[in-house]
Jmol script that loads the backbone (N, CA, C; Angstrom):
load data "model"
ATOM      1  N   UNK A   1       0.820  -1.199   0.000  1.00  0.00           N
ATOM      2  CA  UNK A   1       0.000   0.000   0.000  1.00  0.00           C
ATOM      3  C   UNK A   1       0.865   1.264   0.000  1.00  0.00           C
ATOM      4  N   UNK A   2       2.269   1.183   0.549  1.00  0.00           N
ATOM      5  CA  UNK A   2       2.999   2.224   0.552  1.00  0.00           C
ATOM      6  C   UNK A   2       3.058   2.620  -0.871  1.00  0.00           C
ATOM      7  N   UNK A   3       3.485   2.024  -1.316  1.00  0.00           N
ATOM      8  CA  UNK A   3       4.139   2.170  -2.898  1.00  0.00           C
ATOM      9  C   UNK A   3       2.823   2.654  -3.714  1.00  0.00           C
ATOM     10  N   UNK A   4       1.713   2.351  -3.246  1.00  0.00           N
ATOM     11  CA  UNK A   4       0.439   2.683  -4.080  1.00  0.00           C
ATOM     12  C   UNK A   4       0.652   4.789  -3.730  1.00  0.00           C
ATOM     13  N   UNK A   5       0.947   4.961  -2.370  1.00  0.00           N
ATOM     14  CA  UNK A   5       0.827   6.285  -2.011  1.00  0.00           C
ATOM     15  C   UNK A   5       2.028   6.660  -2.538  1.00  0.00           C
ATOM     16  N   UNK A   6       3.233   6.024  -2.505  1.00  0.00           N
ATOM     17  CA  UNK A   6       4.225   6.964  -3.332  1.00  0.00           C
ATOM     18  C   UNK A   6       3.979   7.151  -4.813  1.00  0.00           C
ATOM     19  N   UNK A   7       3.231   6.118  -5.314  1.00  0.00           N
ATOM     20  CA  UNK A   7       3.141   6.507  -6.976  1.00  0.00           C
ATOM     21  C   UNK A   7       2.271   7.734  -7.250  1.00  0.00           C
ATOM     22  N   UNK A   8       1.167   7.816  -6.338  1.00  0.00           N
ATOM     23  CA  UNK A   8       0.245   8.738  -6.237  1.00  0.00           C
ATOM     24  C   UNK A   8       1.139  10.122  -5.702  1.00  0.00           C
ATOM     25  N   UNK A   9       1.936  10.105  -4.927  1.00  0.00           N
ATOM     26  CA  UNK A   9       2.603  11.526  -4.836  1.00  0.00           C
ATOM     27  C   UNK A   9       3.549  11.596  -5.848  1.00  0.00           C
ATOM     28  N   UNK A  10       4.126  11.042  -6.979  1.00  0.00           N
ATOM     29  CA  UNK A  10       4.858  10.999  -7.702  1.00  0.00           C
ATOM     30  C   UNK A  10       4.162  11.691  -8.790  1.00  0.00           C
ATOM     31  N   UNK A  11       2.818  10.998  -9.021  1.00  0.00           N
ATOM     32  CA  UNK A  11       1.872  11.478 -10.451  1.00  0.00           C
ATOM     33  C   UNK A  11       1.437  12.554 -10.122  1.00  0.00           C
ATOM     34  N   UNK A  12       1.257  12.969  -8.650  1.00  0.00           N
ATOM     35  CA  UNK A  12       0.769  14.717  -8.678  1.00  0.00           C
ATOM     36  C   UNK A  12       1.721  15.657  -8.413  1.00  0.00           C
ATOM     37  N   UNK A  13       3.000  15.156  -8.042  1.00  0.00           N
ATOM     38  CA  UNK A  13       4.089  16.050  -8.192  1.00  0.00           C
ATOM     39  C   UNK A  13       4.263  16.435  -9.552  1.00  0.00           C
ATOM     40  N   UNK A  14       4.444  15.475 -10.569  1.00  0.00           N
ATOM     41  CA  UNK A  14       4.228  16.137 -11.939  1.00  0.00           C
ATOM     42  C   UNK A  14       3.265  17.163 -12.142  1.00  0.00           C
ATOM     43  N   UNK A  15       1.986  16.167 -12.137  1.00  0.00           N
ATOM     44  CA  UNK A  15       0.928  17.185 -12.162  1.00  0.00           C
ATOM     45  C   UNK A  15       0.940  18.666 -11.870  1.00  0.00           C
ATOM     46  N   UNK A  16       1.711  19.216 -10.290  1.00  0.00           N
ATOM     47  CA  UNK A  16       2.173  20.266  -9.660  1.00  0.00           C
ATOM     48  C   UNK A  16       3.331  21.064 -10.532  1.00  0.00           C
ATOM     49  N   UNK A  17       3.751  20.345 -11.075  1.00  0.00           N
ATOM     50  CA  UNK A  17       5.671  20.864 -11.355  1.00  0.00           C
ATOM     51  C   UNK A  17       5.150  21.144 -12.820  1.00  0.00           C
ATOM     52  N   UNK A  18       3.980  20.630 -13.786  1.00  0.00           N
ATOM     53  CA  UNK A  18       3.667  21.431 -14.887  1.00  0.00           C
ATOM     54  C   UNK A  18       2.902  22.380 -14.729  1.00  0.00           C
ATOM     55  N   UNK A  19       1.580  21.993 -13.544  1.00  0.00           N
ATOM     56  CA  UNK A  19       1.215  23.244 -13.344  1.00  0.00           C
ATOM     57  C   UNK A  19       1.809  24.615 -12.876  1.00  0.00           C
ATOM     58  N   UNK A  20       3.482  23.980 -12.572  1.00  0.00           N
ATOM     59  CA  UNK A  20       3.518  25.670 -12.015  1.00  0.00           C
ATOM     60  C   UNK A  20       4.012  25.997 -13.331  1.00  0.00           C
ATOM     61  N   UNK A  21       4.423  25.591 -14.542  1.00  0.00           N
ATOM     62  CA  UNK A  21       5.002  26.142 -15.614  1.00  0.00           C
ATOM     63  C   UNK A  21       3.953  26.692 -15.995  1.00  0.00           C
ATOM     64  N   UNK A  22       2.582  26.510 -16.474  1.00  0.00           N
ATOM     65  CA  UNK A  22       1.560  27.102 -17.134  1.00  0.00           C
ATOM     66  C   UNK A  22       1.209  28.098 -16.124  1.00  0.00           C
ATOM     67  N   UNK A  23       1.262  28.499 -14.572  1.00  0.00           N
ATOM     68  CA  UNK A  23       0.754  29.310 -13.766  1.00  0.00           C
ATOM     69  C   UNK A  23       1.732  30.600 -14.316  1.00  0.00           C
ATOM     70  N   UNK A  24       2.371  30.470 -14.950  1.00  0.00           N
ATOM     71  CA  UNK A  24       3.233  31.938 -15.699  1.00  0.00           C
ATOM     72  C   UNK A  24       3.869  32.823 -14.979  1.00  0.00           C
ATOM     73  N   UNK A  25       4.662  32.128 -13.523  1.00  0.00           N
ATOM     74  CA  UNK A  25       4.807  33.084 -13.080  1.00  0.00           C
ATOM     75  C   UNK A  25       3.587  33.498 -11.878  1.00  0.00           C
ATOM     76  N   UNK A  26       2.768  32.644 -11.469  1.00  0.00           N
ATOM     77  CA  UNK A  26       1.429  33.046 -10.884  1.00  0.00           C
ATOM     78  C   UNK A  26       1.023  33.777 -11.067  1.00  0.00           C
ATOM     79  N   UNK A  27       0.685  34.119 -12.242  1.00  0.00           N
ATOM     80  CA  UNK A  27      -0.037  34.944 -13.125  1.00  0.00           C
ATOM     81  C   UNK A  27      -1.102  34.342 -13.302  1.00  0.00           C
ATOM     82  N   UNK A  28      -1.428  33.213 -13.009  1.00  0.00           N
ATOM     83  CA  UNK A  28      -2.606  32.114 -14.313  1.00  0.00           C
ATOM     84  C   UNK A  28      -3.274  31.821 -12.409  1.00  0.00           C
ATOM     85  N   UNK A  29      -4.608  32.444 -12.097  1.00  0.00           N
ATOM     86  CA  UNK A  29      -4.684  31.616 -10.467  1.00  0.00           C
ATOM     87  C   UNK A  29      -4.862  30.648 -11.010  1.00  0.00           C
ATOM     88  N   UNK A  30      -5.904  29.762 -12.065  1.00  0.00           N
ATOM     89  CA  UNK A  30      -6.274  28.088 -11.772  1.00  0.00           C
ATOM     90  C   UNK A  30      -4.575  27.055 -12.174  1.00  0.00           C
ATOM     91  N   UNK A  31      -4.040  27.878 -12.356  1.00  0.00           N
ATOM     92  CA  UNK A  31      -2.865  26.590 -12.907  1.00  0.00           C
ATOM     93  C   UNK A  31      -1.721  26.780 -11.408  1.00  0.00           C
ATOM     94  N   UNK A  32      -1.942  28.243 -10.911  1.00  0.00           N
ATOM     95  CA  UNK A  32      -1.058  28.835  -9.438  1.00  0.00           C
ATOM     96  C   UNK A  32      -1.807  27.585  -8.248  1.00  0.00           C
ATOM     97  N   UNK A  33      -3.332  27.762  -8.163  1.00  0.00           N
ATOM     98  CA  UNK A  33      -3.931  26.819  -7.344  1.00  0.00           C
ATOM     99  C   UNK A  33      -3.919  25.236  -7.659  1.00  0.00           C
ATOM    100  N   UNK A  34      -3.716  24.748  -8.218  1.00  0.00           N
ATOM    101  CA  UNK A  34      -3.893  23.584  -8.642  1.00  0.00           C
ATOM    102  C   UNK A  34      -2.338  23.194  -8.387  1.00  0.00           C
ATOM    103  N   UNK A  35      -1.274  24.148  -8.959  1.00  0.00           N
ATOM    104  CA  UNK A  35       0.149  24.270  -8.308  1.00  0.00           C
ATOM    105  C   UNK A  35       0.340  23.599  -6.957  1.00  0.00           C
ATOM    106  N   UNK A  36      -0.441  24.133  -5.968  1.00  0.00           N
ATOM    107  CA  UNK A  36      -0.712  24.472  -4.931  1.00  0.00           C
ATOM    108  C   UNK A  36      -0.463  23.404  -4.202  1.00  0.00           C
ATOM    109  N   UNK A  37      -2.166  23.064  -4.538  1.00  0.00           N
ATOM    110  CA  UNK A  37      -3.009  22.046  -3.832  1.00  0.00           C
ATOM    111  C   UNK A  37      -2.094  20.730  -4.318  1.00  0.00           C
ATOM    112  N   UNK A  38      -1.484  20.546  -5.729  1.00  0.00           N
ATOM    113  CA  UNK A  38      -0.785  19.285  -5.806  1.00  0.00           C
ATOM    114  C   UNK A  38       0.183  19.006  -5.274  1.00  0.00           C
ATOM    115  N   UNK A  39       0.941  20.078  -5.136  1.00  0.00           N
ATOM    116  CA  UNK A  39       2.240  19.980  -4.312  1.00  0.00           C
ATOM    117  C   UNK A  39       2.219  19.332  -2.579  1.00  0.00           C
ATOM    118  N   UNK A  40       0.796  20.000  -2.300  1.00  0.00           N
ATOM    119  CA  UNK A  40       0.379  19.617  -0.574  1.00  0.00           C
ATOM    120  C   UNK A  40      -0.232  18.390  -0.872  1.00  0.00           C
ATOM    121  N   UNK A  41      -0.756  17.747  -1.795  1.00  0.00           N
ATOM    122  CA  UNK A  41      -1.363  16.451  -2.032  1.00  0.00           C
ATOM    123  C   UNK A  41      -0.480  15.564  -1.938  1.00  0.00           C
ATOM    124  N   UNK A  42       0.614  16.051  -3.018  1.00  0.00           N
ATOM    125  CA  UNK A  42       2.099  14.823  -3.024  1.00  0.00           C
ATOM    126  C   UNK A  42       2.576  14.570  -2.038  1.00  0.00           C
ATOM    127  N   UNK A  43       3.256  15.741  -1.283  1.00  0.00           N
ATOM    128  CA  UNK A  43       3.470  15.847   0.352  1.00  0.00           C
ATOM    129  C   UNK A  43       2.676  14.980   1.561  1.00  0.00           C
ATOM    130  N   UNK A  44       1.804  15.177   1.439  1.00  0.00           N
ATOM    131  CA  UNK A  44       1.153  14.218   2.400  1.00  0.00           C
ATOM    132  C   UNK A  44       1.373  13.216   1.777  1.00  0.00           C
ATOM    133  N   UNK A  45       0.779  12.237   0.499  1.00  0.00           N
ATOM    134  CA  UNK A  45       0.679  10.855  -0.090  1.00  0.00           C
ATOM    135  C   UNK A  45       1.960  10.070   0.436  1.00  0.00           C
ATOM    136  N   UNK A  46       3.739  10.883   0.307  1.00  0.00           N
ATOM    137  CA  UNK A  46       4.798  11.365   0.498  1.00  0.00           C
ATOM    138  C   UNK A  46       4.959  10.216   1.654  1.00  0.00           C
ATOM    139  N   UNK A  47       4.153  11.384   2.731  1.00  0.00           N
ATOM    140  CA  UNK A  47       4.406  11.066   4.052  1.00  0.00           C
ATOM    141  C   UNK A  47       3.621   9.665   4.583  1.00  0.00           C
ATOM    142  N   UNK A  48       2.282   9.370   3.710  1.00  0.00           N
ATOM    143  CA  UNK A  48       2.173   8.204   4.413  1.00  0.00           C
ATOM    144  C   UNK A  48       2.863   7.021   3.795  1.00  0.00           C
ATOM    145  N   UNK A  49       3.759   7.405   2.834  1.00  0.00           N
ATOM    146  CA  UNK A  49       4.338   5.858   1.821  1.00  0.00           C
ATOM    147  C   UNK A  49       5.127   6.383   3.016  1.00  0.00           C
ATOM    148  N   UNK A  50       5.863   6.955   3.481  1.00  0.00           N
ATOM    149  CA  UNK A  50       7.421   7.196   4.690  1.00  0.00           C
ATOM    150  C   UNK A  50       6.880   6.362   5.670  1.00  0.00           C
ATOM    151  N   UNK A  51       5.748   6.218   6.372  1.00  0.00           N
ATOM    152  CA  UNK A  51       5.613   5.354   7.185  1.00  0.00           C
ATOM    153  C   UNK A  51       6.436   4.030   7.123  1.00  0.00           C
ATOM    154  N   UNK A  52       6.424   3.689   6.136  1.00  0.00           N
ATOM    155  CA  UNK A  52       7.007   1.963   5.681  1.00  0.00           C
ATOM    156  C   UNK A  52       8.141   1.995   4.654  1.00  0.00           C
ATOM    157  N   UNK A  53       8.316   3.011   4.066  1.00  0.00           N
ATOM    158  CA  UNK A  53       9.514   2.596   2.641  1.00  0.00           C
ATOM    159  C   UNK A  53      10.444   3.773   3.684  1.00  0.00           C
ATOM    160  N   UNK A  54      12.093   2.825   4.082  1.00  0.00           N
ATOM    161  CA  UNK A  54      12.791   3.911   3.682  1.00  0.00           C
ATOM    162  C   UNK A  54      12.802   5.488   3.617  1.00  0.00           C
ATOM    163  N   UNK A  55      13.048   6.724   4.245  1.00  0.00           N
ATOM    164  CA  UNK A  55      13.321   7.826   3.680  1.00  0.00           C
ATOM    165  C   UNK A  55      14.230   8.343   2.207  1.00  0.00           C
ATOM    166  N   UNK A  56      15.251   7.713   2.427  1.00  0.00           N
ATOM    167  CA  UNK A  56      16.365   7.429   1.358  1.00  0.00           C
ATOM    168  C   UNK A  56      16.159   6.466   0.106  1.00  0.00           C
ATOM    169  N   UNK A  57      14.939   5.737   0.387  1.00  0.00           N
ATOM    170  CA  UNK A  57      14.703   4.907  -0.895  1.00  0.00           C
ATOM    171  C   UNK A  57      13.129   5.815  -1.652  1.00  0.00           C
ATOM    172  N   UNK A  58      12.401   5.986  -0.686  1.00  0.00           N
ATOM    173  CA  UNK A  58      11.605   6.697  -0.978  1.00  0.00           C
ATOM    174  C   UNK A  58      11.503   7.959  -1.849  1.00  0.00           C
ATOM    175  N   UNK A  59      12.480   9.245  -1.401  1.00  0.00           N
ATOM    176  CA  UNK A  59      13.099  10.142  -1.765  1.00  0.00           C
ATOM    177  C   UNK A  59      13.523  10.110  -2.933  1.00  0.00           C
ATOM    178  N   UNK A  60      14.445   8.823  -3.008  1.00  0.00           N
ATOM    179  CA  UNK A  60      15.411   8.310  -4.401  1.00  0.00           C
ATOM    180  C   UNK A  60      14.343   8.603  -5.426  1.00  0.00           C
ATOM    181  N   UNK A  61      13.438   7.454  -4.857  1.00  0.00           N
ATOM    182  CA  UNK A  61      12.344   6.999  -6.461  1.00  0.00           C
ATOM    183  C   UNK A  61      11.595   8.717  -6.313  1.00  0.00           C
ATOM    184  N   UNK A  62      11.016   8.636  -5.330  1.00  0.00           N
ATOM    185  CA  UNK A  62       9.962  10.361  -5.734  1.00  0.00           C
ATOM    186  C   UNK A  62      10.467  11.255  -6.453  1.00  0.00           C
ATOM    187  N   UNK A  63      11.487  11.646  -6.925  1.00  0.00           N
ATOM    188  CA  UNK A  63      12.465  13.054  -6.976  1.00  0.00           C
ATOM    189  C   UNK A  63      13.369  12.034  -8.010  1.00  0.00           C
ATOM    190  N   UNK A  64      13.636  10.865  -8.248  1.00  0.00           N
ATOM    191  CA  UNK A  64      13.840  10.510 -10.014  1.00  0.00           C
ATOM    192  C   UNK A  64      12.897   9.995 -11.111  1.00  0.00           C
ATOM    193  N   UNK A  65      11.965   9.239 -10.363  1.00  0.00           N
ATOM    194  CA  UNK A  65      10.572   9.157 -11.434  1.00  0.00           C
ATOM    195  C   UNK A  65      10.278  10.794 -11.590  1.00  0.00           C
ATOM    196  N   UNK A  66       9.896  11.436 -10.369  1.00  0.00           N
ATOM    197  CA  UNK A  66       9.007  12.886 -10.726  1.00  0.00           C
ATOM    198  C   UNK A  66      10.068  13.923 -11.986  1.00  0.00           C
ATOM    199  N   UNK A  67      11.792  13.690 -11.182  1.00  0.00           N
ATOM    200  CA  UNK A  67      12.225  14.154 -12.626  1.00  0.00           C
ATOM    201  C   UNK A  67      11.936  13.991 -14.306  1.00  0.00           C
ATOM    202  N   UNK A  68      12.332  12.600 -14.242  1.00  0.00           N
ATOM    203  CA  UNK A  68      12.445  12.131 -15.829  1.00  0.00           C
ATOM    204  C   UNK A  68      10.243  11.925 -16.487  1.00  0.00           C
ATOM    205  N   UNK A  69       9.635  12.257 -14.941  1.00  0.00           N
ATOM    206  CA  UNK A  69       8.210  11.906 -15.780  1.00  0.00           C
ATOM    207  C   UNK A  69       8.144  13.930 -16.256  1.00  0.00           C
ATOM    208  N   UNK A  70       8.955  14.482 -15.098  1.00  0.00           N
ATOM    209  CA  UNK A  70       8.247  16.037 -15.914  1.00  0.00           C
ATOM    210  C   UNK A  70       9.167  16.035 -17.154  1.00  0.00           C
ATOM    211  N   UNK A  71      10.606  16.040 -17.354  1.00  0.00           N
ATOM    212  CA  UNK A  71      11.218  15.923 -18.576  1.00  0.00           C
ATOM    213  C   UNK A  71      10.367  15.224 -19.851  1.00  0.00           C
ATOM    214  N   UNK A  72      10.197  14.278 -19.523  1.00  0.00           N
ATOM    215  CA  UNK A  72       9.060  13.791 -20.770  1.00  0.00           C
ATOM    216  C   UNK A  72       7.952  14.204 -20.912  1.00  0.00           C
ATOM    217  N   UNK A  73       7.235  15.034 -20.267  1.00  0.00           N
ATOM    218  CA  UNK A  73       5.909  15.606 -19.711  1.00  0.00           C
ATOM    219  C   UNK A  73       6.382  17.343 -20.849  1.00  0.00           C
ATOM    220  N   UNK A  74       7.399  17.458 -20.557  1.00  0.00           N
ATOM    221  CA  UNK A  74       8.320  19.022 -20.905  1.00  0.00           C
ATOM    222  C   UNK A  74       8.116  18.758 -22.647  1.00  0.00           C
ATOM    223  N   UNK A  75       8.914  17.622 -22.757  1.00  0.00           N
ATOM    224  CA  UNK A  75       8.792  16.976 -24.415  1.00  0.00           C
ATOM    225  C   UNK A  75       7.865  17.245 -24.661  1.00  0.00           C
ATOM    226  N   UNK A  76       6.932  16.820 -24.541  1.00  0.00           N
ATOM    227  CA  UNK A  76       5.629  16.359 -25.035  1.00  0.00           C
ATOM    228  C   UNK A  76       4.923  17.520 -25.100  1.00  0.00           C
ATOM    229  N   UNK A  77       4.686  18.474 -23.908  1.00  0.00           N
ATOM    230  CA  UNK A  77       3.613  19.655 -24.299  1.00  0.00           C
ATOM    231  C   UNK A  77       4.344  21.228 -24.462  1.00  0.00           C
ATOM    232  N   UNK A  78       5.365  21.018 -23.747  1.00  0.00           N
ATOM    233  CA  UNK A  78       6.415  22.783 -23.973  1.00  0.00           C
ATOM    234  C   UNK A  78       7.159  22.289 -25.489  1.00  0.00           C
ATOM    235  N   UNK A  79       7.090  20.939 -26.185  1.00  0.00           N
ATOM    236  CA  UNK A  79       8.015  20.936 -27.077  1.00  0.00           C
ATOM    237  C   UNK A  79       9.368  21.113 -26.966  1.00  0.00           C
ATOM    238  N   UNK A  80       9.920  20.843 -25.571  1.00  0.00           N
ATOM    239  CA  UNK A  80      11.530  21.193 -25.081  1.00  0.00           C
ATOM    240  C   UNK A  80      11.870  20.187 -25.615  1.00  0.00           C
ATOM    241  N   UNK A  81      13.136  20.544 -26.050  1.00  0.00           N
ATOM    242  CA  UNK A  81      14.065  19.798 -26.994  1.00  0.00           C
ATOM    243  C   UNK A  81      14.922  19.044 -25.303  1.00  0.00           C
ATOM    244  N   UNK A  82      14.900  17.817 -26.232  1.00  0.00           N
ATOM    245  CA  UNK A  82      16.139  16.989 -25.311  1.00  0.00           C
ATOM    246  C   UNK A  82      17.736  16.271 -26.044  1.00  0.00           C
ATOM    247  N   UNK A  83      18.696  16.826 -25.770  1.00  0.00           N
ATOM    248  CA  UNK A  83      19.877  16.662 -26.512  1.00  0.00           C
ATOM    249  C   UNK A  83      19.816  15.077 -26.208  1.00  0.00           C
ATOM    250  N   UNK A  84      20.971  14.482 -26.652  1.00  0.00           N
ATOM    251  CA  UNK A  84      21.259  13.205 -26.176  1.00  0.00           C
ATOM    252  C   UNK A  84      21.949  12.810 -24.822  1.00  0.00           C
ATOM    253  N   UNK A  85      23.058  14.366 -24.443  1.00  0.00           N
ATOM    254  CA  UNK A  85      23.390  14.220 -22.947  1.00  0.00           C
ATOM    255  C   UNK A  85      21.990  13.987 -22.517  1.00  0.00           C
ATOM    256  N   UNK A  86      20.978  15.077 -22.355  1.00  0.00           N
ATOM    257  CA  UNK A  86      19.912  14.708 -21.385  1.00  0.00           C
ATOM    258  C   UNK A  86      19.555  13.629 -21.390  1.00  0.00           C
ATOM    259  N   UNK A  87      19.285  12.970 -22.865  1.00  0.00           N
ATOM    260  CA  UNK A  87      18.855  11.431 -22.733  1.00  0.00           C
ATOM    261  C   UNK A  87      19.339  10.753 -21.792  1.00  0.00           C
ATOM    262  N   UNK A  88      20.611  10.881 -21.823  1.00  0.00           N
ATOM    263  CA  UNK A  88      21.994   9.526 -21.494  1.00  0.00           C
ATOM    264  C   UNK A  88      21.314   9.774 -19.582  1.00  0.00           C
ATOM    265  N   UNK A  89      21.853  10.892 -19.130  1.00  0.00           N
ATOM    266  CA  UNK A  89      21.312  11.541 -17.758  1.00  0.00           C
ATOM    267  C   UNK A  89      19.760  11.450 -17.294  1.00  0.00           C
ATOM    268  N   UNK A  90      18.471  11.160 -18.276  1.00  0.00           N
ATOM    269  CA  UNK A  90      17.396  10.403 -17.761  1.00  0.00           C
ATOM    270  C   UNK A  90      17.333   8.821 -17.909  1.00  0.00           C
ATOM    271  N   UNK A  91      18.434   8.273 -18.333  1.00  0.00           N
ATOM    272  CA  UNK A  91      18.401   7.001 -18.526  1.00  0.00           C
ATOM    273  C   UNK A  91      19.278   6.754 -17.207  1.00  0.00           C
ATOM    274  N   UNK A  92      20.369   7.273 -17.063  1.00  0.00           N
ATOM    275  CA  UNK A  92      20.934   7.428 -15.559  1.00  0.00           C
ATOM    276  C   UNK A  92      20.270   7.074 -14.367  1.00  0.00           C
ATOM    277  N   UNK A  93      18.786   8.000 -14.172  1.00  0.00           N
ATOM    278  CA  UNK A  93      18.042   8.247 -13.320  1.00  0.00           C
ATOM    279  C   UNK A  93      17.624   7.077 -13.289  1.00  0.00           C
ATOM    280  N   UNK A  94      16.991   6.544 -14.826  1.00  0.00           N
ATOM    281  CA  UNK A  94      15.994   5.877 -14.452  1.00  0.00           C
ATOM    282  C   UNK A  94      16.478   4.524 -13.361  1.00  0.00           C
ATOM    283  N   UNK A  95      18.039   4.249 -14.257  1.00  0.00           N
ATOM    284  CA  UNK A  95      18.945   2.877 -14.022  1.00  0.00           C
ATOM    285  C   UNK A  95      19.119   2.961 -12.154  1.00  0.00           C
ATOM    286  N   UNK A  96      18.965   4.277 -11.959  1.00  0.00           N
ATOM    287  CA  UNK A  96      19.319   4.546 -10.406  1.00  0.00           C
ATOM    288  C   UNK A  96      18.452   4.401  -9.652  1.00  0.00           C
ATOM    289  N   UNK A  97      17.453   4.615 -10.126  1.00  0.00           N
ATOM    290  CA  UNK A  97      15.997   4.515  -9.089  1.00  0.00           C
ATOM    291  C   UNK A  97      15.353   2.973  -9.160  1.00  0.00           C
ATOM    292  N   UNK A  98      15.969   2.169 -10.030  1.00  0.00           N
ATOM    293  CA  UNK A  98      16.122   0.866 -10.111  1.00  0.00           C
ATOM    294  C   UNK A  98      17.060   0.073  -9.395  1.00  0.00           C
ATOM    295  N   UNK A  99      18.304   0.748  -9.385  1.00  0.00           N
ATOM    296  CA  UNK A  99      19.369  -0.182  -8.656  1.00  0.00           C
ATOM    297  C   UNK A  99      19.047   0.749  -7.075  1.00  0.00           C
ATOM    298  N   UNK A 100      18.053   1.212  -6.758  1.00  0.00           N
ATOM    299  CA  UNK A 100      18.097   1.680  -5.610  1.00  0.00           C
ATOM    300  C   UNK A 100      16.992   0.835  -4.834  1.00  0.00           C
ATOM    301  N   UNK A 101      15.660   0.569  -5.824  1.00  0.00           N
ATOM    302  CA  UNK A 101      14.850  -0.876  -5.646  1.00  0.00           C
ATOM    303  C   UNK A 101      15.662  -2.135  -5.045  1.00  0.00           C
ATOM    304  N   UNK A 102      16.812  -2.184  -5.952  1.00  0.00           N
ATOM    305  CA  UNK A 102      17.077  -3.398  -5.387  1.00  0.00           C
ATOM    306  C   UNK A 102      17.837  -3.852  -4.145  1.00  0.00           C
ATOM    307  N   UNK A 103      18.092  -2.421  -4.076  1.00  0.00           N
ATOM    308  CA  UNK A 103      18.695  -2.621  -2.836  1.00  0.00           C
ATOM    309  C   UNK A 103      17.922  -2.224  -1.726  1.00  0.00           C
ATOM    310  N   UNK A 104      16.995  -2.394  -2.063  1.00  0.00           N
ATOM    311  CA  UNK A 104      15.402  -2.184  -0.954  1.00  0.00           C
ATOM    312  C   UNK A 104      14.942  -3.574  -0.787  1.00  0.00           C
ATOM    313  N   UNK A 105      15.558  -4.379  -1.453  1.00  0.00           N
ATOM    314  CA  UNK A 105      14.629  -5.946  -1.216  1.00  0.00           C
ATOM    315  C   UNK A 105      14.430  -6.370   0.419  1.00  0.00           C
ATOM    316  N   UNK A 106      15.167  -6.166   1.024  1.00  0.00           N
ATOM    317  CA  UNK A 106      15.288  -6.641   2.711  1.00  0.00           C
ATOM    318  C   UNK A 106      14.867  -5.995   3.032  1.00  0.00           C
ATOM    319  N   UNK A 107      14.192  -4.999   2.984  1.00  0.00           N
ATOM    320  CA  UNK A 107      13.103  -3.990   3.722  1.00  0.00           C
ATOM    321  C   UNK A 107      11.875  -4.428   3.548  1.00  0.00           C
ATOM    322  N   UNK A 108      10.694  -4.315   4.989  1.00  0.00           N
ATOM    323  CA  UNK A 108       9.618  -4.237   5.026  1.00  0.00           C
ATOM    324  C   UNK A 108       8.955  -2.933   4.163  1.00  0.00           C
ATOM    325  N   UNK A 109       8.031  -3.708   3.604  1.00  0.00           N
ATOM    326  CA  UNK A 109       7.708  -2.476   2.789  1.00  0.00           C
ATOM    327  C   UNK A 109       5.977  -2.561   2.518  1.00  0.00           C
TER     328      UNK A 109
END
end "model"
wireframe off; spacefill off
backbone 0.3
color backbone group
């Protein structure tokens, strides 16, 4: 069940981290509020996966999935260009937040 709440603060941290790009500067209130409210949504979800996963494994995956999902999230609707360093450096992430799984196996989780 942890992992159900970290994926869920993971998908609205995105959610949050594009909305603050479209809030313009908090210029835009519904994209500033929605900013907002997702950021305090993730945060809590956050805190109840911390109950049981790790701080340090937890952290790992939240803050490298939430990277490489807004980078592809960036692709896709700002049209941001991604060189091939960036590639190589979200493939990095991804390989890291994987070899950081595995070294979570002996944990209650």
């Amino acid at each position: 069940m942890s992992y159900l709440y970290l994926t869920i603060a993971i998908g609205v941290e995105i959610l949050a981290t594009s909305s603050l790009k479209a809030s313009n500067g908090f210029s835009n209130f519904f994209f500033t509020f929605l900013s907002l409210i997702g950021y305090g949504v993730s945060f809590y979800c956050l805190s109840i996966a911390l109950r049981t996963i790790p701080v340090g494994i937890a952290y790992a995956v939240w803050s490298g999935v939430g990277t490489v999902g807004i980078c592809l999230l960036a692709w896709f609707i700002y049209k941001q260009n991604l060189s091939v360093i960036s590639i190589l450096g979200i493939l990095c992430i991804v390989i890291g937040v994987i070899i950081v799984n595995f070294g979570n196996v002996g944990h209650d989780a």
